[in-house]
C-alpha positions in Angstrom: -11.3 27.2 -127.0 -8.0 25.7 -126.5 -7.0 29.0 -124.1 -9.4 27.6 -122.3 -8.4 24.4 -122.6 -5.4 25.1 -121.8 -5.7 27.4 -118.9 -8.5 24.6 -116.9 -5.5 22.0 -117.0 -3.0 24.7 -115.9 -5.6 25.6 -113.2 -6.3 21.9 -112.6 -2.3 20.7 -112.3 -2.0 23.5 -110.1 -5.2 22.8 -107.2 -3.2 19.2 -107.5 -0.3 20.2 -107.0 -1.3 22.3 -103.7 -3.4 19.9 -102.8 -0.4 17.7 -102.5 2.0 20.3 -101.1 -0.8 20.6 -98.5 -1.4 17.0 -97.9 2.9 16.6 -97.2 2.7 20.0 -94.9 -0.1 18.6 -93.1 1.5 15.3 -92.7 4.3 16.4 -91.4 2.7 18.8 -89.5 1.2 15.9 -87.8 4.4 13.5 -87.8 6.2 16.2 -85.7 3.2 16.4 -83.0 3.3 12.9 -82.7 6.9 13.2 -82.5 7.0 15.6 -80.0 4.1 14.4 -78.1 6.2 10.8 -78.4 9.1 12.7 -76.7 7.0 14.4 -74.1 5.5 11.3 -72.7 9.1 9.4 -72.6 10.5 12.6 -70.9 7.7 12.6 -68.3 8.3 8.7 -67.9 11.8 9.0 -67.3 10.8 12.4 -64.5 8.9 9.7 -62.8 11.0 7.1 -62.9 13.5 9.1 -62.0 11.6 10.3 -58.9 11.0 7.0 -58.0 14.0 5.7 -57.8 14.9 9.2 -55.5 12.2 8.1 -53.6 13.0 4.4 -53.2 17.0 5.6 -52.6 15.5 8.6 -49.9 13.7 5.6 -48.6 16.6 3.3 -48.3 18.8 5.5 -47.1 16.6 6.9 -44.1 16.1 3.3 -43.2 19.2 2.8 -42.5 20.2 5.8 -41.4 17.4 4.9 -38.5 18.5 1.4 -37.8 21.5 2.5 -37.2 22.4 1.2 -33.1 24.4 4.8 -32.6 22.7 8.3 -32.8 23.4 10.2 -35.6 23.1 14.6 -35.3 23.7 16.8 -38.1 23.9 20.3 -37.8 24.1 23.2 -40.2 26.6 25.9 -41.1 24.5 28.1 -38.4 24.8 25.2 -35.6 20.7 24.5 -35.9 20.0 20.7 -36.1 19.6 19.8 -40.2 19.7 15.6 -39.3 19.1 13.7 -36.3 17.7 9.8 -36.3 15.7 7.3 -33.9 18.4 6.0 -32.1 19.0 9.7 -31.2 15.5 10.1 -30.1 15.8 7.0 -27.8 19.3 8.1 -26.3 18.1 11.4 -25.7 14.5 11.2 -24.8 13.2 13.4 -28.0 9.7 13.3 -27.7 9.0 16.6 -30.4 10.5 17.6 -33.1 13.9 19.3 -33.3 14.6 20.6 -36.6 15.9 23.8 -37.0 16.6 24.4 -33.8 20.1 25.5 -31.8 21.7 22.9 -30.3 20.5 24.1 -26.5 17.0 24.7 -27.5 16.9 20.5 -28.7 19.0 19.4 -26.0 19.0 21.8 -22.9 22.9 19.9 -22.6 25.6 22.5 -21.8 28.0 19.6 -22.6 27.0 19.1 -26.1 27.0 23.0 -26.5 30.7 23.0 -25.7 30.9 19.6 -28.5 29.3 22.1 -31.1 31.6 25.0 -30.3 34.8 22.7 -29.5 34.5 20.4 -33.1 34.2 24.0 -35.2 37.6 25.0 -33.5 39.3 21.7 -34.0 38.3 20.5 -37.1 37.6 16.4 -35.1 36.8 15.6 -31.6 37.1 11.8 -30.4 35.7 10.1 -27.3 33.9 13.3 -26.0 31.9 11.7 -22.9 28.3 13.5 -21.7 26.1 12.0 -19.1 22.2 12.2 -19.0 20.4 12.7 -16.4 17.2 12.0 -15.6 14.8 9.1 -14.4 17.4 6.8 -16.7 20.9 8.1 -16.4 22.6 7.2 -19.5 26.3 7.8 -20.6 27.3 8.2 -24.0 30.5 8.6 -26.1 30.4 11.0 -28.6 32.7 11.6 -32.0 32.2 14.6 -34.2 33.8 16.2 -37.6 33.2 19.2 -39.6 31.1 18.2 -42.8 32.8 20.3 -46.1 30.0 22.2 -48.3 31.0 23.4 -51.8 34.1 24.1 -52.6 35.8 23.2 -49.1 33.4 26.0 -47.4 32.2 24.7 -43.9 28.5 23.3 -44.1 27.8 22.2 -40.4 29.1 19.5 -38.2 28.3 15.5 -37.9 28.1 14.2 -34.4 27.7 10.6 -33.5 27.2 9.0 -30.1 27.2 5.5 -28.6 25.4 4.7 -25.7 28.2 3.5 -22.8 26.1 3.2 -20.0 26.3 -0.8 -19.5 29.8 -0.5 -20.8 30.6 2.0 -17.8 28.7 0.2 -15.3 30.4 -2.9 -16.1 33.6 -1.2 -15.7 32.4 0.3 -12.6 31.4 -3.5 -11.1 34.7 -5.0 -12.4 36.3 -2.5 -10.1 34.5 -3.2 -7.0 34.8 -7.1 -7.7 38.8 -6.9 -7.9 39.0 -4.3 -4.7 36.4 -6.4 -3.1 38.2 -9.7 -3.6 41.9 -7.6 -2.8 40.5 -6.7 0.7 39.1 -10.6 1.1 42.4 -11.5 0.6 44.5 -9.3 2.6 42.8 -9.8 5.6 43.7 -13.4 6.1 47.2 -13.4 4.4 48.2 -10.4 6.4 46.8 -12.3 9.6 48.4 -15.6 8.2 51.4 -13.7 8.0 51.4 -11.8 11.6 50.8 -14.7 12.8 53.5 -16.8 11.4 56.2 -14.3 12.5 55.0 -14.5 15.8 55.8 -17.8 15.6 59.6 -17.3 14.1 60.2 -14.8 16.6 59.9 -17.4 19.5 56.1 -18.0 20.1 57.1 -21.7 18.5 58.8 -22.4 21.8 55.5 -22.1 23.7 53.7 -24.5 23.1 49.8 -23.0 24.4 50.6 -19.7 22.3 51.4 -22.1 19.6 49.1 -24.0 19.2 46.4 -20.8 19.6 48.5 -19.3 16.7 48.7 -21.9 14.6 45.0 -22.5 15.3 44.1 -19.4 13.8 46.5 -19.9 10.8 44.3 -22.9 9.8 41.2 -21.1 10.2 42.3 -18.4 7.9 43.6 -20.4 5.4 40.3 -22.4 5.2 38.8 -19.1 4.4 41.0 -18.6 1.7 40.2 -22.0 0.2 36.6 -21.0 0.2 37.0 -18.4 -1.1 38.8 -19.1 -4.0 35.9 -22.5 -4.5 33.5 -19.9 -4.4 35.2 -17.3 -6.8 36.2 -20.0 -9.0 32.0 -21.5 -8.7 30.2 -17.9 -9.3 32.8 -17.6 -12.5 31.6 -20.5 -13.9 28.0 -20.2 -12.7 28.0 -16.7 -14.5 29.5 -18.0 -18.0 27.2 -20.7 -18.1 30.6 -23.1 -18.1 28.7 -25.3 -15.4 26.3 -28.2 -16.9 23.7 -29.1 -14.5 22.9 -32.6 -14.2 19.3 -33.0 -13.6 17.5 -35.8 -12.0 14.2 -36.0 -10.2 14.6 -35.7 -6.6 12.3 -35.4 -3.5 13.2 -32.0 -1.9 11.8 -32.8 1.3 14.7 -35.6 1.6 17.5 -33.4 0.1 16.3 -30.6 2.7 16.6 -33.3 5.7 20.6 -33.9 4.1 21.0 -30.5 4.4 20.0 -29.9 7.8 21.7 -32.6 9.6 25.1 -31.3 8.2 24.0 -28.1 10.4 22.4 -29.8 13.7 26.3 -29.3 15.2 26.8 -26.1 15.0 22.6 -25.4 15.8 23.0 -27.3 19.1 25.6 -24.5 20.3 23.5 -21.9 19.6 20.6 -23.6 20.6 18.8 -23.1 17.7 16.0 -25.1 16.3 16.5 -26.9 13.2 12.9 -27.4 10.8 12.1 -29.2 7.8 8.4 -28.1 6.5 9.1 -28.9 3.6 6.0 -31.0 1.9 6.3 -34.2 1.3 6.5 -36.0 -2.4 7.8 -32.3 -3.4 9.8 -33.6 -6.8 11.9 -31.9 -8.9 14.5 -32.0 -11.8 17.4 -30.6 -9.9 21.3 -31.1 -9.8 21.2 -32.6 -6.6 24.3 -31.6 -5.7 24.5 -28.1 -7.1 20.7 -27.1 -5.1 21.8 -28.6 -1.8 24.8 -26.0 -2.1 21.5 -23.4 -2.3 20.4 -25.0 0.9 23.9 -24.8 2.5 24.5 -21.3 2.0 20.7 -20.0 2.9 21.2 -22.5 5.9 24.7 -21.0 6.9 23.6 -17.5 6.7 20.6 -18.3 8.7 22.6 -19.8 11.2 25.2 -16.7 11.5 22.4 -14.1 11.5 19.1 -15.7 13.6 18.7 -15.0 17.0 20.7 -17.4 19.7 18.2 -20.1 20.8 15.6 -18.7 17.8 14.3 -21.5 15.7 15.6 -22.0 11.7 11.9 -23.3 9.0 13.0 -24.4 5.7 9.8 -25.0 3.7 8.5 -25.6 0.6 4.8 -26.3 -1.0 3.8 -26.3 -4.2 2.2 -23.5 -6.3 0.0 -23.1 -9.2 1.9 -22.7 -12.5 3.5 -25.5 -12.1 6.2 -24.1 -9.5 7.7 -25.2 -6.0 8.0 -22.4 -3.8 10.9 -23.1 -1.0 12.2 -21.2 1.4 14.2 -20.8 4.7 13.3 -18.3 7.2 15.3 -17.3 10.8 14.2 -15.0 13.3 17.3 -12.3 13.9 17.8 -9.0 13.4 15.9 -8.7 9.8 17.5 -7.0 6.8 16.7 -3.2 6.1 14.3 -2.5 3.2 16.9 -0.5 0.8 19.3 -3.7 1.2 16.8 -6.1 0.1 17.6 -5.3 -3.9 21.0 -5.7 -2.9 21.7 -8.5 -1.1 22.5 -10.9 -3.8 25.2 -9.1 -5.3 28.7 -10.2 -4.8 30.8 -9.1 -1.7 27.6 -7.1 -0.6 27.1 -6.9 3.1 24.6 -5.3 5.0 26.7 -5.2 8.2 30.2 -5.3 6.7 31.5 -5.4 10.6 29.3 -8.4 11.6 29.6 -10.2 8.5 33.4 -10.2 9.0 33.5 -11.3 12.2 30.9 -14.1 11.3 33.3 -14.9 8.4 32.2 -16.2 5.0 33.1 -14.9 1.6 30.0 -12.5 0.8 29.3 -14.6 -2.2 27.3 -16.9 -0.9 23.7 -15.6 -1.9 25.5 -14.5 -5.4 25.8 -18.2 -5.9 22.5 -19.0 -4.4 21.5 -17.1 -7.0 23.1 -17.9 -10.3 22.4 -21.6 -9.6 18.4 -21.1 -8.9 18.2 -18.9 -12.1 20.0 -22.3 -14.2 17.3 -24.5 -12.8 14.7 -21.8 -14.3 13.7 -20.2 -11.0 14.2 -17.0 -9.6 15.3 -16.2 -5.8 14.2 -13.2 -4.1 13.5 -12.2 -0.2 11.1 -11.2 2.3 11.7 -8.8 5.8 11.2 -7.0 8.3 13.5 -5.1 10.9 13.6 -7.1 14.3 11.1 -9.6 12.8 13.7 -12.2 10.7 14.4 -12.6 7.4 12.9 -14.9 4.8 14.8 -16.4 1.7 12.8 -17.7 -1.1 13.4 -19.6 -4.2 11.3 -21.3 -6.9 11.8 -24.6 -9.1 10.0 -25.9 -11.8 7.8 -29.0 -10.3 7.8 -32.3 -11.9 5.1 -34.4 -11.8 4.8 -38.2 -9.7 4.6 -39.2 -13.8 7.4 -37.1 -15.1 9.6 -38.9 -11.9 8.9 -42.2 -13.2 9.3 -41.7 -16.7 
């Protein structure tokens, strides 16, 4: 009896003590699931986190990379395009997708093959110049490097370009102004000066010949003068230097001023001077600075109507708010591709009459840079043999507005 005794607590102590061995296994059995269960999670949250900030920095990057203002092309080690960016798409006119193909597939540009291929001999090309044709020709500057891969190997080639084409043009117009306004001023210093040794070489001591001489000296240095007001006016006029002092005025009046300055030189042509223009026609105008607009349209009518033809200026008002005013002759008209051109600077449609009529070819430049300050724009009408038509528009102001 106390065997058995004995051997029930032996059998007892020992289902306790695997009960507890299995209690700890199981715990910990569990404890290392949760564990690694615990690790899992933060290792998936720190995948994702990771992938969003990729994401977000991906995001960043190919914002800025398309608000960039110059076009960006990156090509691989086989000369396929890898890269390119919106500003490229806009230079170039990329309308489909370009991705991995050779640079004359994307491009159909001979000139930017010869980039590709010139940039993997030289390692750098600066300033390389292409032009685009097309329904908007546009220039553009390109720079390009060779882009290192591992371990110094060659991994393709960066280009970047920057559109040129106002740049060029403005180059282009600053060399026409200066050989425009070189030839305006040779002609009357070298007559000035042909002149005047006439004079040293004896033509003083007659005094007909002269006076003739010196005649024409005067005449030639007045157009110098005016020239120079009216380089030194559209200078100002086109960097805005020029304040316009506005006050109501009744155009119909200024108009009349304008025309009796004029009824001279009408009266040897015997041309017709008319003032249509409507009356209690107000404006805000610088008085002085729009009767220079009728002056000039005036003048040019004058030089280019018929003899004995009549001269209208007019002007009504039109809904919108805006005065319509114009000033129409009846010469020789002005051909229809010269219309868009005739108020550049120093543009003339008959560069042979136009001389010989004299003036400085700025005239309708000013007319207008000085209508576009009041808020107006200035464009004309024509047809060949039937006249010519120049038109301008002001803001109106009101009978109240006048007396406020």
């Amino acid at each position: 009896m106390n065997w058995l005794s004995r051997n029930w607590e032996i059998a007892l102590f020992a289902g306790a003590l695997a009960a507890i061995l299995t209690h700890f296994t199981w715990d910990r059995f569990l404890r290392r699931r949760s564990l690694a269960k615990a690790q899992q999670d933060y290792t998936q949250r720190l995948l994702k986190r990771e992938k969003e900030l990729t994401a977000q920095a991906q995001a960043r990057l190919e914002a800025l990379f398309d608000s960039m203002t110059e076009g960006v092309l990156l090509l691989d080690s086989a000369g396929r395009v890898e890269l390119y960016n919106r500003s490229l798409e806009r230079m170039c006119g990329i309308t489909g997708g370009i991705r991995d193909l050779t640079v004359i597939e994307a491009f159909r540009l001979p000139e930017l093959v010869k980039l590709a291929e010139e940039v993997q001999s030289a390692g750098e090309v600066i300033g390389f110049e292409l032009e685009l044709s097309g329904e908007n020709p546009r220039r553009l500057q390109a720079n390009a490097t060779l882009v290192a891969g591992a371990e110094g190997s060659r991994r393709g080639a960066l280009l970047v370009f920057r559109d040129i084409t106002r740049l060029r043009e403005l180059e282009r117009t600053r060399q026409e102004f200066v050989a425009n306004v070189s030839h305006e001023l040779r002609t009357p210093l070298s007559l000035i000066k042909g002149y005047t040794e006439t004079l040293l070489d004896g033509a003083k001591d007659e005094p007909a010949q002269a006076t003739r001489f010196l005649q024409i000296i005067n005449r030639h240095t007045d157009r110098l003068s005016f020239l120079i007001d009216d380089l030194l006016a559209i200078s100002k006029l086109e960097s805005g230097q020029i304040t316009l002092n506005c006050q109501p005025a009744d155009l119909r009046d200024l108009a009349g001023r304008v025309i009796e300055q004029f009824i001279a030189r009408a009266v040897e042509r015997n041309v017709t001077l008319v003032n249509e223009v409507a009356s209690g026609l107000l404006a805000a105008v610088d008085a002085d600075r729009l009767e220079q607009v009728f002056v000039n349209l005036v003048d040019n009518a004058l030089k280019y109507g018929r003899a004995g033809g009549r001269i209208i200026v007019s002007g009504r008002a039109e809904a919108g708010g805006m005065i319509e005013l114009a000033v129409q002759d009846d010469g020789p008209g002005i051909p229809p591709e010269a219309q868009a051109r005739v108020f550049e600077r120093f543009y003339r449609v008959d560069k042979a009459r136009s001389r010989e009529q004299g003036g400085t070819g700025l005239g309708l430049a000013i007319v207008k840079h000085i209508v576009q300050a009041h808020g107006g724009k200035v464009w004309v009408r024509s047809e060949p043999s039937r006249g010519a038509t120049f038109l301008f528009s002001l803001p109106q102001l009101s009978a109240e507005g006048a007396a406020h």
